[in-house]
ZADOMAR-6420 format. One line per 2 residues: their letters; for each residue y, z, x of N, C-alpha, C, O. Coordinates in nm, 4 decimals. Example, Ala and Ser with C-alpha at 12.3 -4.5 7.8 and 13.67 -1.06 7.14 Angstrom:
2
as> -0.5690,0.7800,1.3190,-0.4500,0.7800,1.2300,-0.3300,0.7800,1.3200,-0.3319,0.8465,1.4236; -0.2250,0.7080,1.2850,-0.1060,0.7140,1.3670,0.0030,0.7870,1.2900,0.1138,0.8039,1.3409;
***
This chain:
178
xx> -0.1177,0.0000,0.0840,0.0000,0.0000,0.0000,0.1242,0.0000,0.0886,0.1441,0.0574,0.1957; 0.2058,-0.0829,0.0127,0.3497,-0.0707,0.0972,0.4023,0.0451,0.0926,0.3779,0.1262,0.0032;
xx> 0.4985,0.0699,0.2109,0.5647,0.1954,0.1991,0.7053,0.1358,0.0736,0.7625,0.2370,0.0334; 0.7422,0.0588,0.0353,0.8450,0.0300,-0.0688,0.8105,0.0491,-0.1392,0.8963,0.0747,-0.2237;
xx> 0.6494,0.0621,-0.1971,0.5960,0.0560,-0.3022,0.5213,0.2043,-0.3611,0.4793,0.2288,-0.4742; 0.5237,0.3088,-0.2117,0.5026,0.4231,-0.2536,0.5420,0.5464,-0.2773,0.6164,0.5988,-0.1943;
xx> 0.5001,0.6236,-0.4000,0.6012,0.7159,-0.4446,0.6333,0.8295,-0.4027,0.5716,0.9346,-0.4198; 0.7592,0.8076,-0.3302,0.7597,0.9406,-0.2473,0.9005,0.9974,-0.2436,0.9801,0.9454,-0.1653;
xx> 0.9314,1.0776,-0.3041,1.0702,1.1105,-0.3361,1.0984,1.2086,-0.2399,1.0635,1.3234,-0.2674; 1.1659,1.1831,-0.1104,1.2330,1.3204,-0.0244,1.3567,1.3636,-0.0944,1.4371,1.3054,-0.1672;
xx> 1.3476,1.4637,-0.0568,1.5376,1.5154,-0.0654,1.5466,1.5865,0.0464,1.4471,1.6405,0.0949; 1.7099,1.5980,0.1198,1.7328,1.6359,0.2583,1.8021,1.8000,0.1115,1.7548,1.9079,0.1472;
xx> 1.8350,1.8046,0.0634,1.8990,1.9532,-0.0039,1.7944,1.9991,-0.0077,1.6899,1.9368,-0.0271; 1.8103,2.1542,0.0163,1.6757,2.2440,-0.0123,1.7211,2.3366,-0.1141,1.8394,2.3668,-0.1295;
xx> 1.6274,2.3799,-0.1814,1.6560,2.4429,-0.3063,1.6961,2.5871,-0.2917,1.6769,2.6439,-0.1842; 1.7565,2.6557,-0.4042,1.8019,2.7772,-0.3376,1.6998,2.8716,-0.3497,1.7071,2.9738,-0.2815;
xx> 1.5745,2.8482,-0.4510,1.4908,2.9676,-0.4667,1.3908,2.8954,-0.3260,1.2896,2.9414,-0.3790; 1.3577,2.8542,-0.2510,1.2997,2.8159,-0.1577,1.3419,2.9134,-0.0199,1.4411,2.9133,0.0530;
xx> 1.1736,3.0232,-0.0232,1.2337,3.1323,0.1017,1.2095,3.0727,0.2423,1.2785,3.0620,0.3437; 1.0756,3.0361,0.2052,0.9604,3.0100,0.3341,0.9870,2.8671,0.4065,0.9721,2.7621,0.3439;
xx> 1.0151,2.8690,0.5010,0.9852,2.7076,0.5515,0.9081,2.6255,0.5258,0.9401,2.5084,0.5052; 0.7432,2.6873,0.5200,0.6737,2.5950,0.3989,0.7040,2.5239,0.3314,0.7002,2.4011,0.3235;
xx> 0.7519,2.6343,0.2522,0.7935,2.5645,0.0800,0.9031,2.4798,0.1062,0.9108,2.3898,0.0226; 0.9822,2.4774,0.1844,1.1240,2.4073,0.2327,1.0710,2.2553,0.2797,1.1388,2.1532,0.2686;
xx> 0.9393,2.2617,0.3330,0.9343,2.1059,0.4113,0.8540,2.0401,0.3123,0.8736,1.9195,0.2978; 0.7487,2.1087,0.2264,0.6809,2.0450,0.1124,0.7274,2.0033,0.0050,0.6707,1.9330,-0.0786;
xx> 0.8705,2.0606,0.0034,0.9150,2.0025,-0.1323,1.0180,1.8831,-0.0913,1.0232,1.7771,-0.1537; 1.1259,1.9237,0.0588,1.2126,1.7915,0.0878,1.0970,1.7050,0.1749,1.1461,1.6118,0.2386;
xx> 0.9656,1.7196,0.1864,0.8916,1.5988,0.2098,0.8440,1.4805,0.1148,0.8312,1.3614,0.1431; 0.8213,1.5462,-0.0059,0.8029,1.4408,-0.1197,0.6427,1.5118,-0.1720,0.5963,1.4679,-0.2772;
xx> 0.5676,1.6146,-0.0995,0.4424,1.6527,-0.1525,0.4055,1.7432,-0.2648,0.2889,1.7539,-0.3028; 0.5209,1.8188,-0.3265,0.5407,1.8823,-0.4515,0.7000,1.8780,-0.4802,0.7920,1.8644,-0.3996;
xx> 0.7037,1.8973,-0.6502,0.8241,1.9396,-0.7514,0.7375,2.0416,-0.7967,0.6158,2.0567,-0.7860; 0.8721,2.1420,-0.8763,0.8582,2.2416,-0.9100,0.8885,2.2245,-1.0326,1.0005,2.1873,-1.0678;
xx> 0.7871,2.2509,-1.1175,0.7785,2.2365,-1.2950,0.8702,2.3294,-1.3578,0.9708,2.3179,-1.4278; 0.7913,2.4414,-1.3022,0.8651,2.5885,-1.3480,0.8784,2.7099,-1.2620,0.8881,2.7039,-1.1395;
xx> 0.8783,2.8238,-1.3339,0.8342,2.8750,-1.2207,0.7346,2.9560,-1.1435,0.7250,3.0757,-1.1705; 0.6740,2.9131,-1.0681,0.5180,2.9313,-1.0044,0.4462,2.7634,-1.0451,0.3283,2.7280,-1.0448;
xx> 0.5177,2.7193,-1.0635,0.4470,2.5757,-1.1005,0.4697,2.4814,-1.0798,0.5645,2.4307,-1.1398; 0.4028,2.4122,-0.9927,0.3806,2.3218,-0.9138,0.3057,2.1253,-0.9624,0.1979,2.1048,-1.0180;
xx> 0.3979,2.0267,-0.9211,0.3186,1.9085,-0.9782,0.2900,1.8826,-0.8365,0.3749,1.9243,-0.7578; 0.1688,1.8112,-0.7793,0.1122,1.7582,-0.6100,0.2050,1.5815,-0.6382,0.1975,1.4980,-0.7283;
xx> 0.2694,1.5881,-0.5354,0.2831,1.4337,-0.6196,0.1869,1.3394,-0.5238,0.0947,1.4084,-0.4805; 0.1817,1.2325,-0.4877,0.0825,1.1364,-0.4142,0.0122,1.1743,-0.2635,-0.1018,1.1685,-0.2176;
xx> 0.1971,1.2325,-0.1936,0.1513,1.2121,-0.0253,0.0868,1.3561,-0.0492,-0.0233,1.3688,0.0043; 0.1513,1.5073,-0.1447,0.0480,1.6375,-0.1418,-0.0947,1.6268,-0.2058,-0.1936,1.6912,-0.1710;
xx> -0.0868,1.5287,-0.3110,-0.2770,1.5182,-0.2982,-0.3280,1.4603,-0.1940,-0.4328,1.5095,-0.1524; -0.2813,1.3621,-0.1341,-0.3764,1.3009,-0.0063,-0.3896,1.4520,0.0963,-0.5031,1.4735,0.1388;
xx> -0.2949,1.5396,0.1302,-0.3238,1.6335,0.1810,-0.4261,1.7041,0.1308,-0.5332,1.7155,0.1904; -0.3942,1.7715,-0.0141,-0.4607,1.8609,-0.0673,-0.6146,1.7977,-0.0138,-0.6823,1.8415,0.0791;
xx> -0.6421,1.6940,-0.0939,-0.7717,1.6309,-0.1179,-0.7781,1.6421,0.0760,-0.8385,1.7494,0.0749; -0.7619,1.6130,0.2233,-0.8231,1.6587,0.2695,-0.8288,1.7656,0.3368,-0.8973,1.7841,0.4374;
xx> -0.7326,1.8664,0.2665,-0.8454,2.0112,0.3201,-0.9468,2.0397,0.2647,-1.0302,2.1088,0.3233; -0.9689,1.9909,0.1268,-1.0178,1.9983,0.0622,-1.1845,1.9975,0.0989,-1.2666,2.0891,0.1028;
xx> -1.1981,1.8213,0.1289,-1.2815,1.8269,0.2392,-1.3202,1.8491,0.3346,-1.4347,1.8044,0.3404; -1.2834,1.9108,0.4511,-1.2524,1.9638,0.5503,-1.3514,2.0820,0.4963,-1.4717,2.0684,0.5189;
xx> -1.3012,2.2084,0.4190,-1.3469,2.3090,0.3287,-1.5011,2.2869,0.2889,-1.5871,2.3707,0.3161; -1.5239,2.1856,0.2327,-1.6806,2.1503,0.2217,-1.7895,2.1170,0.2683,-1.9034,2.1432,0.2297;
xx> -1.7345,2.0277,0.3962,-1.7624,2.0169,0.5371,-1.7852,2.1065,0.5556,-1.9051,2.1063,0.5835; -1.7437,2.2107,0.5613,-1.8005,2.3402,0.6898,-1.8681,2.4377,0.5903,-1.9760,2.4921,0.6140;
xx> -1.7815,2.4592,0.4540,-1.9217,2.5290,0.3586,-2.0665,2.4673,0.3489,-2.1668,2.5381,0.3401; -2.0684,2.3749,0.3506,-2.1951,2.2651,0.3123,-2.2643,2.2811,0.4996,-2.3811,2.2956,0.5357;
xx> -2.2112,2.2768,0.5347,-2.2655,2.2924,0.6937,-2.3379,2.4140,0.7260,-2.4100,2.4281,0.8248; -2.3123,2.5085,0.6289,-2.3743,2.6602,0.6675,-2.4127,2.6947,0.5113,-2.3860,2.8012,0.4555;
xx> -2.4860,2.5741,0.4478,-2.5972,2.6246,0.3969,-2.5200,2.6728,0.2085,-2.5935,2.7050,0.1151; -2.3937,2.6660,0.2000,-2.3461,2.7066,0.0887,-2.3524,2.5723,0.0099,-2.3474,2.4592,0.0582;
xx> -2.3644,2.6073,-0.1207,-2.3926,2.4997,-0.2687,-2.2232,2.5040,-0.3284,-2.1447,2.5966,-0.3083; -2.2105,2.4476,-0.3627,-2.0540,2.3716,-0.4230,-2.0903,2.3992,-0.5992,-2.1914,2.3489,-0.6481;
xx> -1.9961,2.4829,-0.6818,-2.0530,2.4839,-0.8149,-1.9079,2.4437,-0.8591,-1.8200,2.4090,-0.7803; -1.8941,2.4529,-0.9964,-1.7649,2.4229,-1.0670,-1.7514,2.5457,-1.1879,-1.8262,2.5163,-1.2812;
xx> -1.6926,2.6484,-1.2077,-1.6842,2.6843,-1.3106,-1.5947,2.6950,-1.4080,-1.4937,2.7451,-1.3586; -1.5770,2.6695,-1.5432,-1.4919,2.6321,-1.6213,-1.3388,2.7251,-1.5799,-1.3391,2.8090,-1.4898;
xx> -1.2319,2.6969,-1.6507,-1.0775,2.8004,-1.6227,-1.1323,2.8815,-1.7059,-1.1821,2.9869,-1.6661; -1.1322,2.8372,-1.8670,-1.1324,2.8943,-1.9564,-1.2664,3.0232,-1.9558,-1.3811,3.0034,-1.9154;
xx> -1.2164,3.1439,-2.0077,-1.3071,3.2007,-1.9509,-1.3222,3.3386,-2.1206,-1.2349,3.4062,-2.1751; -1.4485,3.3267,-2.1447,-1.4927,3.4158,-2.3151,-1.4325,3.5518,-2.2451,-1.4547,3.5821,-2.1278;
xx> -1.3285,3.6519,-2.3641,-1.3507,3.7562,-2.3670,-1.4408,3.8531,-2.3563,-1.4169,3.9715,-2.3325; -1.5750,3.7887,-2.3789,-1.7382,3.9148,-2.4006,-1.7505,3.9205,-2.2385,-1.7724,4.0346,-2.1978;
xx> -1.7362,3.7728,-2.0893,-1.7897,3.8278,-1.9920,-1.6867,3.9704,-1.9614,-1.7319,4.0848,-1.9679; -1.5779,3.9468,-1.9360,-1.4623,4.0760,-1.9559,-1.4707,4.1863,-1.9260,-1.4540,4.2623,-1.8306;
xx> -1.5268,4.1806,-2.1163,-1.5267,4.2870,-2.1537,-1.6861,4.3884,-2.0798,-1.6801,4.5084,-2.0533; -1.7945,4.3141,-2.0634,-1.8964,4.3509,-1.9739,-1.9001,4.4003,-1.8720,-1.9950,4.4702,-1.8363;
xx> -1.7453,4.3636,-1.7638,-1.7485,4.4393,-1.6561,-1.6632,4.5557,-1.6895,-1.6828,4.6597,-1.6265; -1.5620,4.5513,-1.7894,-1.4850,4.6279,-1.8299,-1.3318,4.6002,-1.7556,-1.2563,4.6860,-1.7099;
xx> -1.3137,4.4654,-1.7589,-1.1981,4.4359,-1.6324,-1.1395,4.3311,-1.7485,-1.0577,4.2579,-1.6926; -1.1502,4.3020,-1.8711,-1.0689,4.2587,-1.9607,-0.9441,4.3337,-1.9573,-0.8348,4.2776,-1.9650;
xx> -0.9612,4.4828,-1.9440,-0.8227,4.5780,-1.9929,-0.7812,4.6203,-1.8981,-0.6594,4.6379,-1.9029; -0.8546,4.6617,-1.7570,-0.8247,4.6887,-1.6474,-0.7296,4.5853,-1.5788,-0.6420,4.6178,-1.4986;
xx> -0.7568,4.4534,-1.6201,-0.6719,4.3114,-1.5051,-0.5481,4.3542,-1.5207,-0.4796,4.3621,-1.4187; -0.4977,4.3864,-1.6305,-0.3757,4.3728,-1.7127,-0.2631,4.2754,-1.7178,-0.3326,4.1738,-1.7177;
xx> -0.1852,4.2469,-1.7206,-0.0404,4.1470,-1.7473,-0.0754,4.0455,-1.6725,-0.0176,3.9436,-1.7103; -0.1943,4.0160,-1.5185,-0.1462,3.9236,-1.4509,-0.2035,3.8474,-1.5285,-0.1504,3.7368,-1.5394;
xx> -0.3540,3.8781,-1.6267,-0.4265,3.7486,-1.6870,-0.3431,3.7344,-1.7686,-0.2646,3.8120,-1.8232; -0.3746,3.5646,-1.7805,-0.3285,3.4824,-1.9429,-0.4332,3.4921,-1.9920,-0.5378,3.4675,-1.9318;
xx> -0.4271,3.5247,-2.0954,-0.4964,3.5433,-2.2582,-0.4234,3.4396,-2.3498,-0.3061,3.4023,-2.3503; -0.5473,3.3997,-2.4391,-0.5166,3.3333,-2.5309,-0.6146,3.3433,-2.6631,-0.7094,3.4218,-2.6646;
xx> -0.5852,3.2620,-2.7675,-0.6550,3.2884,-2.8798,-0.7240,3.1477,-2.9308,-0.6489,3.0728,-2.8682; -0.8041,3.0678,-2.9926,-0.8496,2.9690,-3.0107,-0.8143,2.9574,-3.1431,-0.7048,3.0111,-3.1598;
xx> -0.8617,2.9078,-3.2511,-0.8239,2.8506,-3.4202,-0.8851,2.9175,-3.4859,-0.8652,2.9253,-3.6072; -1.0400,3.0304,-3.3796,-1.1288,3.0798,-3.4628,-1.1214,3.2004,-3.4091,-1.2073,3.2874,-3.3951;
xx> -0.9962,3.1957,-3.3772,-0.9368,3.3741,-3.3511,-1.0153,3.4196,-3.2852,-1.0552,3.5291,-3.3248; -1.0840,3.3614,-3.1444,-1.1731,3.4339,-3.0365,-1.0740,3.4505,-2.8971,-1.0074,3.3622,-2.8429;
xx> -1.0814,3.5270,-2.8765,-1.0188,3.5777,-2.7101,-1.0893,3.4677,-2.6155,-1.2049,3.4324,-2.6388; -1.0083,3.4102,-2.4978,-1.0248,3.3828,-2.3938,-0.8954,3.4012,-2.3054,-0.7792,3.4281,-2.3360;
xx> -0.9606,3.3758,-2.1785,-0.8519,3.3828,-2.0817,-0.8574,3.2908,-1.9316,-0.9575,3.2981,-1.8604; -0.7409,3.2060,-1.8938,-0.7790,3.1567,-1.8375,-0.8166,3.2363,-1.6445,-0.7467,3.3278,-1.6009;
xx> -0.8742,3.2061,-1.6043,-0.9771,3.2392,-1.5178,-0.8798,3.2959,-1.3968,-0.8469,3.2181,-1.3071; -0.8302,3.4457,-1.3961,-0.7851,3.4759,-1.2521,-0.8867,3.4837,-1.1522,-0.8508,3.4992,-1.0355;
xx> -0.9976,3.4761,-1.1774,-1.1192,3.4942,-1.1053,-1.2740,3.4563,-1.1381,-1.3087,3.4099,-1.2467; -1.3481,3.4781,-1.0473,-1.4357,3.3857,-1.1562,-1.6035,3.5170,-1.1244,-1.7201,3.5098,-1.1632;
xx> -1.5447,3.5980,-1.0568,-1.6527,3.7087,-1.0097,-1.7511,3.7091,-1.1881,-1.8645,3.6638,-1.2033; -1.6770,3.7637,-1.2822,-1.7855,3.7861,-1.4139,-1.8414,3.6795,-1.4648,-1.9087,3.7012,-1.5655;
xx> -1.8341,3.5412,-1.4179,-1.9167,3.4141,-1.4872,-1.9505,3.3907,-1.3332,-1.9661,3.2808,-1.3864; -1.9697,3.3840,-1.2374,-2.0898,3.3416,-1.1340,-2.1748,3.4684,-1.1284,-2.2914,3.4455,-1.0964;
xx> -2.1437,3.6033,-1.1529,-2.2464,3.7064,-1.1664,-2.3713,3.6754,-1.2835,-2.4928,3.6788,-1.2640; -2.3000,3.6452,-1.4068,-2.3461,3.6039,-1.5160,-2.4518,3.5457,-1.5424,-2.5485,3.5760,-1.6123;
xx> -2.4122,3.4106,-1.4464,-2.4644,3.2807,-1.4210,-2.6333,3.3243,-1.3526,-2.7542,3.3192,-1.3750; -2.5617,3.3542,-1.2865,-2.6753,3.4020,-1.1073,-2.7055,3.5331,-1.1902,-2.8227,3.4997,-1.1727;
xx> -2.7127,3.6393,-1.2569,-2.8197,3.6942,-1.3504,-2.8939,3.6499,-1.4571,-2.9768,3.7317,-1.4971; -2.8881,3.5252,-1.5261,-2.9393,3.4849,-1.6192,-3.0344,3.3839,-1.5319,-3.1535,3.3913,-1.5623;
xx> -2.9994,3.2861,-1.4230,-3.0965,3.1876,-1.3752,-3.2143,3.2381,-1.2796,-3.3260,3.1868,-1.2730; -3.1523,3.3877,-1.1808,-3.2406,3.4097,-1.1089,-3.3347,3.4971,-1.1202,-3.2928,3.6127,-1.1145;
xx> -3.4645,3.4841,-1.1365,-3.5913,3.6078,-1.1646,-3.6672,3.6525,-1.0204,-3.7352,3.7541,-1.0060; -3.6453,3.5750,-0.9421,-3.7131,3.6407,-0.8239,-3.6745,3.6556,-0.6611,-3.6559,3.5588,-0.5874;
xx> -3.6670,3.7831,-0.6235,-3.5600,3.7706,-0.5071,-3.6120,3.6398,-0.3992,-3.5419,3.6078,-0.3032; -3.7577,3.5635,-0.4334,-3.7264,3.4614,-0.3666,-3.6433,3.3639,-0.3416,-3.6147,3.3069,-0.2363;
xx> -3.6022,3.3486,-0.4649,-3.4721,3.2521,-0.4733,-3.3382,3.3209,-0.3877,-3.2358,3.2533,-0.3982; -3.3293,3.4102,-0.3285,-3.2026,3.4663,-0.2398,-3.2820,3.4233,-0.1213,-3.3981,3.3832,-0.1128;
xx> -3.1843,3.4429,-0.0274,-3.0238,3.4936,-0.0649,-2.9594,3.3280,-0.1369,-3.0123,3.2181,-0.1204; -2.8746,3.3485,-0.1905,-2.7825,3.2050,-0.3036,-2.6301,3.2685,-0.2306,-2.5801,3.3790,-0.2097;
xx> -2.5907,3.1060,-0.2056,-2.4433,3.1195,-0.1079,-2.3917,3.0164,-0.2041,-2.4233,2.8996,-0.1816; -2.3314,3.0382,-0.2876,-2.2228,2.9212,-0.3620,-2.0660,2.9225,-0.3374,-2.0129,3.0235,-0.2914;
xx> -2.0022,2.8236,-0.3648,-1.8495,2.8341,-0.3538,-1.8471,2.7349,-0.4622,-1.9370,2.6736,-0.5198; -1.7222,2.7360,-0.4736,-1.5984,2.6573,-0.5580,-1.4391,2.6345,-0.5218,-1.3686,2.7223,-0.4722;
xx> -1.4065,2.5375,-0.5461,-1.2650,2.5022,-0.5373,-1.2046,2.4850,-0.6289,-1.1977,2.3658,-0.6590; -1.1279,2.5843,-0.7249,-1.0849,2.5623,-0.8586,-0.9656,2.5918,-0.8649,-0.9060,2.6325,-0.7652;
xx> -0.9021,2.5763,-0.9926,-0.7567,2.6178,-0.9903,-0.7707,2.7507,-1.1364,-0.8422,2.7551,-1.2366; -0.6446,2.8589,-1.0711,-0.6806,3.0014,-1.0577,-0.5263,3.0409,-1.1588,-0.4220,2.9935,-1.1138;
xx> -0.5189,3.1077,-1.2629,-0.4076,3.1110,-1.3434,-0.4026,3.2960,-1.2512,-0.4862,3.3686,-1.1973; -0.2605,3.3018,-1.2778,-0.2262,3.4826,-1.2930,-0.0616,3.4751,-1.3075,0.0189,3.3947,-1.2604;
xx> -0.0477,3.5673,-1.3742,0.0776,3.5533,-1.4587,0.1868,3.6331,-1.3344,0.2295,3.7359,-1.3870; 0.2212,3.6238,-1.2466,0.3101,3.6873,-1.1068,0.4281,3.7436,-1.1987,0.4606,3.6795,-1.2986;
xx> 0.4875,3.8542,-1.1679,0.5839,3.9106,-1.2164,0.7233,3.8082,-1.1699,0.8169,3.7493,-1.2239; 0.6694,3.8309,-1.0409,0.7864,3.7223,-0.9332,0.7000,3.6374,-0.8264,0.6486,3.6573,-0.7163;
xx> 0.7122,3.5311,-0.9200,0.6374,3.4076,-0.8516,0.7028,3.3178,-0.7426,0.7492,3.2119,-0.7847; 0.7148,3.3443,-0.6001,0.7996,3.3341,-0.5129,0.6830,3.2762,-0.4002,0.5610,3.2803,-0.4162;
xx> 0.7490,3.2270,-0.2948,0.7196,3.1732,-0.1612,0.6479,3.0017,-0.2204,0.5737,2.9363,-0.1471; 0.6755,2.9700,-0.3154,0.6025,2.8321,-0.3415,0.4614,2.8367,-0.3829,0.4138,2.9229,-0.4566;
xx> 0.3790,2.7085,-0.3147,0.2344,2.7336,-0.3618,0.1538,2.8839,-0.3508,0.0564,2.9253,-0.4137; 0.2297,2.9424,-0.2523,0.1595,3.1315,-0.2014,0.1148,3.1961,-0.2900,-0.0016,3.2347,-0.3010;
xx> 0.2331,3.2198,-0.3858,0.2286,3.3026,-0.5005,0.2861,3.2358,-0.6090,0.4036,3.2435,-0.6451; 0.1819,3.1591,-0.6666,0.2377,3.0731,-0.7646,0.1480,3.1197,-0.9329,0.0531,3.1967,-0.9477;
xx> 0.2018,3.0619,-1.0081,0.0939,3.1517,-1.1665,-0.0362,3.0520,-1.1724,-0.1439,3.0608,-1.2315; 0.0320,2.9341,-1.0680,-0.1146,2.8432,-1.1185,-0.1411,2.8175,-1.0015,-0.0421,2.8037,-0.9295;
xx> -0.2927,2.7991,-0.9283,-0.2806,2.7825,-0.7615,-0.4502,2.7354,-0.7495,-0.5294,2.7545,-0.8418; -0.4830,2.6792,-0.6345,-0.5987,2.6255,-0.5860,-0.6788,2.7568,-0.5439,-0.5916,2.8421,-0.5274;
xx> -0.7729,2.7995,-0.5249,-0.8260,2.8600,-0.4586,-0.9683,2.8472,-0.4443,-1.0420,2.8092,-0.5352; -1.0095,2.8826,-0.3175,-1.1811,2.8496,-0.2838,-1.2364,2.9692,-0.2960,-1.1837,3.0612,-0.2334;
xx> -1.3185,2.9882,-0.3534,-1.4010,3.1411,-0.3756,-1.5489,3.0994,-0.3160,-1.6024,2.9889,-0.3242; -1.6025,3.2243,-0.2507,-1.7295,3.2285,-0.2151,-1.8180,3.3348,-0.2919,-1.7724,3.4353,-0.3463;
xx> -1.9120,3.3088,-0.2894,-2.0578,3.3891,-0.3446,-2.1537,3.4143,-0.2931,-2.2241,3.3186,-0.2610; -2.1963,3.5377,-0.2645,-2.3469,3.5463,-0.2277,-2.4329,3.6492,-0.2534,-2.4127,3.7644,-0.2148;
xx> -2.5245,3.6152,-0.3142,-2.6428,3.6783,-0.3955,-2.7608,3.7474,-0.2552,-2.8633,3.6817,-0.2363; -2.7463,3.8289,-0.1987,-2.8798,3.8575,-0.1311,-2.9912,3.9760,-0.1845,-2.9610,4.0605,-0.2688;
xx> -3.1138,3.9672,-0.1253,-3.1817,4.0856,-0.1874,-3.2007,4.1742,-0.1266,-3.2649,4.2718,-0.1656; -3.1274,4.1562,0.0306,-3.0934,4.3038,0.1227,-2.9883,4.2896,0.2084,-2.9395,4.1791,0.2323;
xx> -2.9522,4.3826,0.2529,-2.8570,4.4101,0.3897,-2.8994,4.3437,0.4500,-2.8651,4.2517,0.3757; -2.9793,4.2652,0.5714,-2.9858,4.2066,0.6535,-2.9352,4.0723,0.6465,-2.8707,4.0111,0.7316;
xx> -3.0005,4.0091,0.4532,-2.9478,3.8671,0.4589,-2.8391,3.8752,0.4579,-2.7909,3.7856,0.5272; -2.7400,3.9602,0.3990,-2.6400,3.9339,0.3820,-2.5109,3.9779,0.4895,-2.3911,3.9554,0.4728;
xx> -2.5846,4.0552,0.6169,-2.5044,4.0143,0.7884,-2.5048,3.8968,0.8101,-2.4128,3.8194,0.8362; -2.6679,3.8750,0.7935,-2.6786,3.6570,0.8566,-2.5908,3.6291,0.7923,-2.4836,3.6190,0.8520;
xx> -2.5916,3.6066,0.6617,-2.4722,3.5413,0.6062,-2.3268,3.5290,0.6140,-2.2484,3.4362,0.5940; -2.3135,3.6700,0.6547,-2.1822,3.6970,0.6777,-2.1604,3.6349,0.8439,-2.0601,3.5641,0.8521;
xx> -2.2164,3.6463,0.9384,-2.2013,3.6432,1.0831,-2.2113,3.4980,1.0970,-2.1555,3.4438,1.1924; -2.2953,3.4109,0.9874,-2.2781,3.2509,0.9849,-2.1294,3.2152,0.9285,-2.0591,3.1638,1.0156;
xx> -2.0785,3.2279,0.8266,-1.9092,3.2148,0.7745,-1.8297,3.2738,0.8993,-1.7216,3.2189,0.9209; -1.8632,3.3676,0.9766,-1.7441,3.4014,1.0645,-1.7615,3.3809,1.2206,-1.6685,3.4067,1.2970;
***
């Protein structure tokens, strides 16, 4: 693609809520606008980035043995309420209501649906140790949503998992990631 032809909007002004130098070169580079606030659009040249750390990230999870899952944002009030961290999260989750007046919320985390998951599929500690990740995008409602993508209400994040059936697997495991 031509560079005349691609969309890349710099600006040399930097914004005034802009603390971090980060946030200062990503936004007068052309790789994000700011929707609102904590909210972020990637425009062309920040997905070609995003997309490769992205890979980069999978590359080296996938290299040491970890599985790549996807789990939904939207997330049922009942897992929640099971750990008892529906009422405990407080203000940062978004909550919402559906047409059939059921609680959900979208996903500050995803610990009570991969526990869930990985208690309902697995019956025998042969199947451990289980090393999964994900790369999803992560809601939390920031009081003061500041430094740019850092602390933003809507944001990327890679989460890891691992299921072992003792202390030992889960040094290997740990001493392989680090």
């Amino acid at each position: 693609m031509r560079y005349s032809e691609y969309f890349l909007p710099t600006t040399r002004e930097v914004p005034a809520d802009a603390e971090l130098a980060s946030h200062i070169y990503c936004l007068r580079a052309g790789l994000i606008r700011k929707v609102a606030s904590g909210i972020y659009i990637f425009l062309p040249l920040g997905m070609r980035v995003l997309q490769k750390i992205e890979t980069i990230i999978r590359q080296e999870m996938n290299a040491k043995g970890a599985q790549e899952v996807l789990m939904p944002v939207l997330q049922p009030k009942e897992l929640w309420e099971k750990s008892g961290r529906w009422t405990e999260y407080g203000p940062e989750m978004m909550r919402l209501r559906d047409r059939h007046e059921r609680d959900f919320c979208l996903g500050p985390t995803h610990e009570e649906l991969i526990t869930s998951t990985v208690d309902a599929e697995i019956f025998s500690y042969k199947k451990l140790p289980l090393h999964l990740y994900q790369i999803q995008v992560k809601f939390r409602d920031e009081i003061r949503p500041r430094f740019g993508l850092l602390r933003g209400r809507e944001f990327i994040m890679k989460d890891g998992y691992c299921f072992c059936s003792n202390q030992k697997e889960l040094e290997v495991i740990y001493q392989k990631m680090y």
